[in-house]
N, C-alpha and C positions, 0 to 999 in steps of 0.2 A: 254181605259180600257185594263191592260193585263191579261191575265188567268193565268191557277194556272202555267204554265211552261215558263211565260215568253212573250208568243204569245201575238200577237196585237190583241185581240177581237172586238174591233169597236173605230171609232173616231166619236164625238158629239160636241156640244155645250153642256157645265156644268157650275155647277154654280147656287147658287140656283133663281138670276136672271134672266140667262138667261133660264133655265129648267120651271120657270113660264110660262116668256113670248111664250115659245113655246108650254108650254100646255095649255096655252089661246089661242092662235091661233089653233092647234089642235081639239079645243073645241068650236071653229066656232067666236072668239073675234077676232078685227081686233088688234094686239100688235105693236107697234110701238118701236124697238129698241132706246137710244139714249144714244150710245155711238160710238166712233170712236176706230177705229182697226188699229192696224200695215198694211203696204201695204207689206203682205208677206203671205209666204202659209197657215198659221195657219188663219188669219186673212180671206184670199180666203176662203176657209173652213167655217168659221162661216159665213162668207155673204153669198153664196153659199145655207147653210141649211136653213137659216132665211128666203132667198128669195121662197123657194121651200116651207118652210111652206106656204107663204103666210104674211110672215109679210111686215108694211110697212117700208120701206128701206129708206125712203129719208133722214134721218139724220144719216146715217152709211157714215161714210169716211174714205179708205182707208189711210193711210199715213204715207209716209216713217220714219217720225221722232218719230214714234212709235213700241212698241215691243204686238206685240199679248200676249196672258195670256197662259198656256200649261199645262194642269196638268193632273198629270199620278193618275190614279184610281189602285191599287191592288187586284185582286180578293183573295177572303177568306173564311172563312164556310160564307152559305148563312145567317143565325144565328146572324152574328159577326156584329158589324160596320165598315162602309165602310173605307178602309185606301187608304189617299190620298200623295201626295206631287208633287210640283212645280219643285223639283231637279231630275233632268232626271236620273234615273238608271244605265246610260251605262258611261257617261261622266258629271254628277253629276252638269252642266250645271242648272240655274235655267232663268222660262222664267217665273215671274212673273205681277197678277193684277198692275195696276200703276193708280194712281189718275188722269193722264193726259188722260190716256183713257175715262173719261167723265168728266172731269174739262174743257177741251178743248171746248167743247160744248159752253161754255160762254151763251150769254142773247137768242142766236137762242134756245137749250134745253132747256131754261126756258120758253121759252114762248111758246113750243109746250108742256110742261105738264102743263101748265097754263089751256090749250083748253080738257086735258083728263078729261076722266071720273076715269078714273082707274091711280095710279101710287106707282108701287111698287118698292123699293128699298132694299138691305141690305148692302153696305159701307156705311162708312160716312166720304163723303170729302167734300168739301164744294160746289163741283159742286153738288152732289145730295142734300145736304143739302137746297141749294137755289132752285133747283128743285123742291124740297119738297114742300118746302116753296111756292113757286109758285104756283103748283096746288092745294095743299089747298085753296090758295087764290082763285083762280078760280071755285072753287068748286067742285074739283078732292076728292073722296075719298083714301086716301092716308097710303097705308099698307106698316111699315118698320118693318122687320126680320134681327135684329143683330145677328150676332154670339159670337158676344163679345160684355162687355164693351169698346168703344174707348179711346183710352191714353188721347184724345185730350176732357176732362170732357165738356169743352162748347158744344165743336160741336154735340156732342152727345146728350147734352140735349137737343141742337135746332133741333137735328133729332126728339126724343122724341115727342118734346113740337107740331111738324108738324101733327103727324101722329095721324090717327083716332082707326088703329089697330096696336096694337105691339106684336106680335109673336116672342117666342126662346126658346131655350134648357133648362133646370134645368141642364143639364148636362155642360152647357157652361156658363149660368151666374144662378147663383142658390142662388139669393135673388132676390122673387120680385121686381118689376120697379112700382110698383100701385101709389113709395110717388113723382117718377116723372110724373106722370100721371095726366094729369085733370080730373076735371068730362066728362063722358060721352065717356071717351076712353074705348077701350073692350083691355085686354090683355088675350095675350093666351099664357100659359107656356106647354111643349109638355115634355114629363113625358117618355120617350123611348118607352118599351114596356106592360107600365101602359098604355098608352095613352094620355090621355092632360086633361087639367082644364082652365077654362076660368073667366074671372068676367067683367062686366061693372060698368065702377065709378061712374052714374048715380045712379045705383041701388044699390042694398045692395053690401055689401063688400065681402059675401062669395063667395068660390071659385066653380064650378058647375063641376064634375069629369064626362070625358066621357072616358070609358074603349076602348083599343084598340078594338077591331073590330079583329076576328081569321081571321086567312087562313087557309086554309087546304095545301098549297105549299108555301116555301119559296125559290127563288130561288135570291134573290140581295133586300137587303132594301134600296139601294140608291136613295135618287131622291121621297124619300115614302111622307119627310116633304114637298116635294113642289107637287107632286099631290094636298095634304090635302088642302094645300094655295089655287092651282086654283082651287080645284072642291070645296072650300068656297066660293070662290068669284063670282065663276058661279051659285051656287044654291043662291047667297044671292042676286044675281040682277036678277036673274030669278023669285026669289020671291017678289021681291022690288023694281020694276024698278021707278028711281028718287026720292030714299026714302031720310031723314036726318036721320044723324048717331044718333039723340037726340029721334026718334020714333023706334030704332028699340028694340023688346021686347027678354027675352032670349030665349023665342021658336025661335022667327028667328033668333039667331046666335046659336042656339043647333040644330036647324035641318041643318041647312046650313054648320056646322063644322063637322058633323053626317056624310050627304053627303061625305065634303071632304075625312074625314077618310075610309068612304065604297070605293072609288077610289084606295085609297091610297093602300087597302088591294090587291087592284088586281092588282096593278103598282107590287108590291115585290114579285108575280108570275114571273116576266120575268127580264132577264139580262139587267142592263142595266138603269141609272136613269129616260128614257123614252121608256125601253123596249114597254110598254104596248102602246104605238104610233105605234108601227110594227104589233103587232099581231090582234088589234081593230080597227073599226072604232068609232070614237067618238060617234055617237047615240048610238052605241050597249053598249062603254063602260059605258055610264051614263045610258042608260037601266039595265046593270048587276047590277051597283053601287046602283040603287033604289032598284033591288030588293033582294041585301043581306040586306039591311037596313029592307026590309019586311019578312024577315025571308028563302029566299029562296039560295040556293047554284049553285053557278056558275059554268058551266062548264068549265074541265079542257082543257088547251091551249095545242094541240097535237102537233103543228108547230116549226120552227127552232124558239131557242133562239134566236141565233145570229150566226153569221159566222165567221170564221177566215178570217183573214188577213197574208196569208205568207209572212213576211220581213226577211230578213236577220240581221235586226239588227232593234233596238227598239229605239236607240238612238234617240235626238231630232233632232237632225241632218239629219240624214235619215228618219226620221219618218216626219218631215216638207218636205224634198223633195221630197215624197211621194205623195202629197196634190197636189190639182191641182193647179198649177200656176196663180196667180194674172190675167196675163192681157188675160185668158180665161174667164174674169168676166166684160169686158166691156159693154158688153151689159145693164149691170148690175145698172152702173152709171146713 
């Protein structure tokens, strides 16, 4: 992320997958990456923070015939939404997502979400597609967050037709998905600073409006829609542990989404799409989250936001050779 003058504010793992999986882990799940990374610093970098979470690592592969992903975050009013891009600012360089970074995976990625409980995705290539596909079959509850329509109409459907929840923007695809839905899918369409609406296709067809949730500080909304995702997903198997998606009623995904949103409120206190991972520990932060939901006000975070980072230049360039070096990660393998 850089601040308002340029300055390098913090480097992370982004992305609204991997910003899950780290607040699942964060939040005491064991997440399991599966995807392969460039064997270069960017790449070091995310193995690196995945590992220190605690995630587990054994399907992360380094490798040279791949390019890490790199994207510059802009900071702006805390208010605004967040402005991103992939083309480096200095030297306009682009180091973008690439399908091959979890296509590569082949039938080993499938058959490790075959064995999840949990498997969330948002591309759709056809490695995640059959992944999908896969832990569904296996009995994986299976949560896909598009950002968009895909070009590619089939693949997208068979993302759809996988998935038990489909969560995204009005702001990014802004007609319902309900007439690709089967029965008994929940969709959740997320309304900006309205908040969100949700419906199950089992049940009646209307839509059930949950009002954002105030803050008393806004200081960065980035990173607020995937709070919302894992602290759903943490309240809704905290409440329903080994449930089917055909028993669940809409109190348990209104109070479970409730939750999310209460998270979500206290993430956009702090810099940063996983600021509130620095300033909390997880019980306290789902402590706070129950009790804004109960009508009580949290107190405010007095500590650093975040810290600079002095570089001389921000380029991708120097901002990769910055990173700690690859084969400082062998322990790692």
């Amino acid at each position: 992320m850089l601040g308002e003058r340029g300055e390098l504010a913090y480097t992370g793992i982004g992305g609204s997958t991997g910003n899950v999986l780290s607040i699942l882990a964060f939040l005491g799940w064991e997440s399991l990456p599966l995807v392969n990374l460039g064997r270069d610093h960017v790449g070091a970098t995310i193995h690196r923070e995945f590992t220190k979470l605690g995630a587990n690592m054994r399907h992360v592969r380094l490798d040279r015939s791949l390019t890490s992903p790199l994207l510059y975050q802009f900071a702006g009013e805390p208010t605004e939404a967040p402005r991103y891009s992939f083309a480096c600012p200095v030297c306009g360089q682009t180091r973008r997502f690439h399908e091959n970074l979890v296509d590569s995976g082949g039938e080993d990625f499938a058959r490790c979400a075959a064995e999840s409980n949990v498997f969330f995705f948002d591309r759709v290539t056809a490695g995640t597609v059959r992944m999908a596909q896969a832990a569904r079959a296996g009995g994986a509850f299976v949560f896909f967050e598009p950002s968009s329509i895909s070009a590619d109409r089939y693949l997208f459907d068979a993302a759809l037709s996988s998935a038990h929840v489909v969560k995204y923007s009005v702001d990014r695809i802004g007609e319902p998905l309900g007439q690709n839905l089967a029965s008994g899918f929940i969709e959740i369409q997320t309304l900006g600073a309205r908040g969100l609406r949700f419906r199950k296709h089992s049940l009646v067809p209307d839509w059930i409006e949950l009002p954002a949730l105030r803050s008393s500080s806004v200081a960065d909304t980035s990173g607020a829609g995937d709070w919302c995702t894992a602290g759903f997903l943490h309240a809704l198997f905290a409440r329903r542990e080994g449930f089917e998606i055909r028993d669940l009623s809409y109190n348990d995904i209104y109070r479970s989404l409730r939750l999310g949103q209460s998270i979500a409120s206290l993430s956009v206190r702090h810099v940063g799409a996983r600021g509130l991972m620095r300033a909390w520990q997880s019980s306290d932060a789902l402590e706070m989250a129950q009790r804004l939901l109960d009508g009580a006000h949290a107190p405010e975070w007095t500590g650093p936001s975040f810290a600079h980072r002095q570089l001389g230049s921000v380029c991708c360039a120097d901002l990769t050779s910055a990173m700690p070096q690859p084969g400082r990660l062998s322990t790692f393998f």
